[in-house]
N, C-alpha and C positions, 0 to 999 in steps of 0.2 A: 398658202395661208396657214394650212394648220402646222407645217414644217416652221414658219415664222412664231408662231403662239409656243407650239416647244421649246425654241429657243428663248423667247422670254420667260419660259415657266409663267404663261397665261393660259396655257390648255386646261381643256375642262375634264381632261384624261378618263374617258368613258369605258365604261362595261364591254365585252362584246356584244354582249343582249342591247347594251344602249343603243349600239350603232346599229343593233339589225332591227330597231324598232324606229329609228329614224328613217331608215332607208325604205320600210313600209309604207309608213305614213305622212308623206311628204306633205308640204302646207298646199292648197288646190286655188289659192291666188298670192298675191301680195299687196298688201295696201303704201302706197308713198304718200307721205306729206309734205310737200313742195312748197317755199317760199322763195327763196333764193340760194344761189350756189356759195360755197366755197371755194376762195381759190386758192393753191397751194403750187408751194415750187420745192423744189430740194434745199435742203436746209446747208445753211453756210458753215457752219459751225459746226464742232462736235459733243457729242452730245455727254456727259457729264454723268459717266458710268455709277457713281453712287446715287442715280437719282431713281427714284420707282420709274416703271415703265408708265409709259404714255407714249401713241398714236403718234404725237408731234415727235418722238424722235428721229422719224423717216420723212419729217416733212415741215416746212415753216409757213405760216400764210403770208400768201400775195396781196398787194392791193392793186389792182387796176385801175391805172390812171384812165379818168375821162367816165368813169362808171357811172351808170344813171343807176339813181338813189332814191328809195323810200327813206327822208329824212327823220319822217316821225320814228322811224325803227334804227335805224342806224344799219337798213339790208338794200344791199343792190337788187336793180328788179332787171332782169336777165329771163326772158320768158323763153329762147329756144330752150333753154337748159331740157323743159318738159322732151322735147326731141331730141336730144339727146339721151337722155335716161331711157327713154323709148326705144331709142335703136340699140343702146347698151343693151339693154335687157334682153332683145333680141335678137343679137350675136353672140350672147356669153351667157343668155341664162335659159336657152331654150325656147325662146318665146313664150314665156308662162303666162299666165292670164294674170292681170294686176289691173289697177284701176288708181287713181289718185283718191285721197279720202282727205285730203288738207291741202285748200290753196287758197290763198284771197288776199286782201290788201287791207290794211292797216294803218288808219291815220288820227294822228293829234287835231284835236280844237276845229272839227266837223260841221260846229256853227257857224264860221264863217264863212261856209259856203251855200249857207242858205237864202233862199231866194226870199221874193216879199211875202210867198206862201208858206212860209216855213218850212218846203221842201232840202233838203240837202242837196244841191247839184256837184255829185262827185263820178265826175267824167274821168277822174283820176283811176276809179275805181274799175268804170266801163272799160278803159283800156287797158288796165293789167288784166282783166279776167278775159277779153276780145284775143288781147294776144298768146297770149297762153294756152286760150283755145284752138290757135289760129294751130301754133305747133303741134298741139295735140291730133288736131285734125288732121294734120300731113303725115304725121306719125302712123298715123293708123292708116294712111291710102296706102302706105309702104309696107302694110303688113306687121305694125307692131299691134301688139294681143293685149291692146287696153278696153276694157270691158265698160270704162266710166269713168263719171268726172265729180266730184263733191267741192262742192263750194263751201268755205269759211268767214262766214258763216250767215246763217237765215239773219238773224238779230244782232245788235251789238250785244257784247256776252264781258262776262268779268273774267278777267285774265289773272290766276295769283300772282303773278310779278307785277301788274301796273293797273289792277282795278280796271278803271272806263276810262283808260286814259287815251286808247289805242282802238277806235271805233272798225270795226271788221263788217260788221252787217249791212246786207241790205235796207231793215226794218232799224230805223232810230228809235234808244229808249232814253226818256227823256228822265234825269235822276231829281225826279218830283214826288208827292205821295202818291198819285195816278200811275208813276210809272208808262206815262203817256207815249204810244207809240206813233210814228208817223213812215211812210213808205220814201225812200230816198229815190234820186232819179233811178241809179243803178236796179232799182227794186222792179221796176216798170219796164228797162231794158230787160233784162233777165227772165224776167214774166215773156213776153214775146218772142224771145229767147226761143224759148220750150213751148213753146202753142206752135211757131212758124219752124222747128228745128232746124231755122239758118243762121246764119253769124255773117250780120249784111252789118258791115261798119267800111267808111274810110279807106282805099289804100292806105296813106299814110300812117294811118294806126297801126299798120303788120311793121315798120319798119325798126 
């Protein structure tokens, strides 16, 4: 990697004091924030030597036909990925202690899944964070050194690309003067959640 950053003249060409103060004080976890993967194949084409460097010139993206989709986002929802990243980190980075600090699900026009009690019923939700779980959990029976799991997020929260357009929370806020909140199914699954610390859902749902 750094032999590849030389070659682009992207190295950050350090001190030797810099590198022996890196190699002291290494990071003591790493946090990921997980939505969906990218997928990437080798690039067909050549790449266009007068152009600045950019990433994509060793690679073009994929799209995978048949990919189940968060449509409100325009991201594939691919929950092994979590296990995967898990066992990577595993085999190539020492097993270091890391924990996820961003993951959760994100959807358009949330109203419409409200029931007659104004509750939100978004089983959409239960199931991407069920599965996600489901990998992470097998991840760590294998011996990956995940320390934790953060959910994205408690409330619906203002995103600076799309406002409230893209509701992420457990807790619904309603954009009135009240700011009126109400608890979404997902909010009551997730509660039980953490009282029982078991992940009792469906087969069907891991598939």
């Amino acid at each position: 990697f750094l032999e590849l950053c030389q070659k682009q003249s992207i190295y950050f060409d350090p001190a030797t004091e810099d590198l022996e103060t890196i190699q002291h004080h290494t990071v003591d976890f790493l946090g990921i924030n997980q939505y969906y993967p990218k997928r990437v194949r080798a690039p067909r084409y050549q790449w266009n030597e007068e152009t600045p460097f950019h990433p994509e010139r060793y690679y073009e993206v994929f799209d995978l036909h048949g990919k189940k989709m968060n449509n409100s986002r325009g991201w594939e929802i691919y929950p092994k990925i979590i296990y995967d990243i898990a066992m990577y980190l595993k085999e190539n980075y020492h097993n270091i202690p890391w924990l996820i600090t961003e993951n959760g699900m994100g959807r358009e026009y949330e109203e419409q899944y409200m029931d007659e009690k104004g509750i939100v019923q978004d089983d959409y939700r239960i199931e991407f964070i069920g599965q996600h779980l489901h990998y992470l959990i097998k991840a760590t029976e294998e011996g990956a050194n995940c320390e934790g799991y953060m959910l994205w997020a408690f409330t619906d929260c203002v995103s600076p690309m799309n406002a409230f357009k893209n509701r992420y929370g457990l807790v619904r806020i309603e954009l009135n003067d009240e700011r009126s909140r109400t608890l979404k199914k997902s909010a009551s699954w997730y509660q039980t959640l953490i009282d029982k610390r078991e992940l009792d859902l469906p087969d069907e749902i891991y598939k």
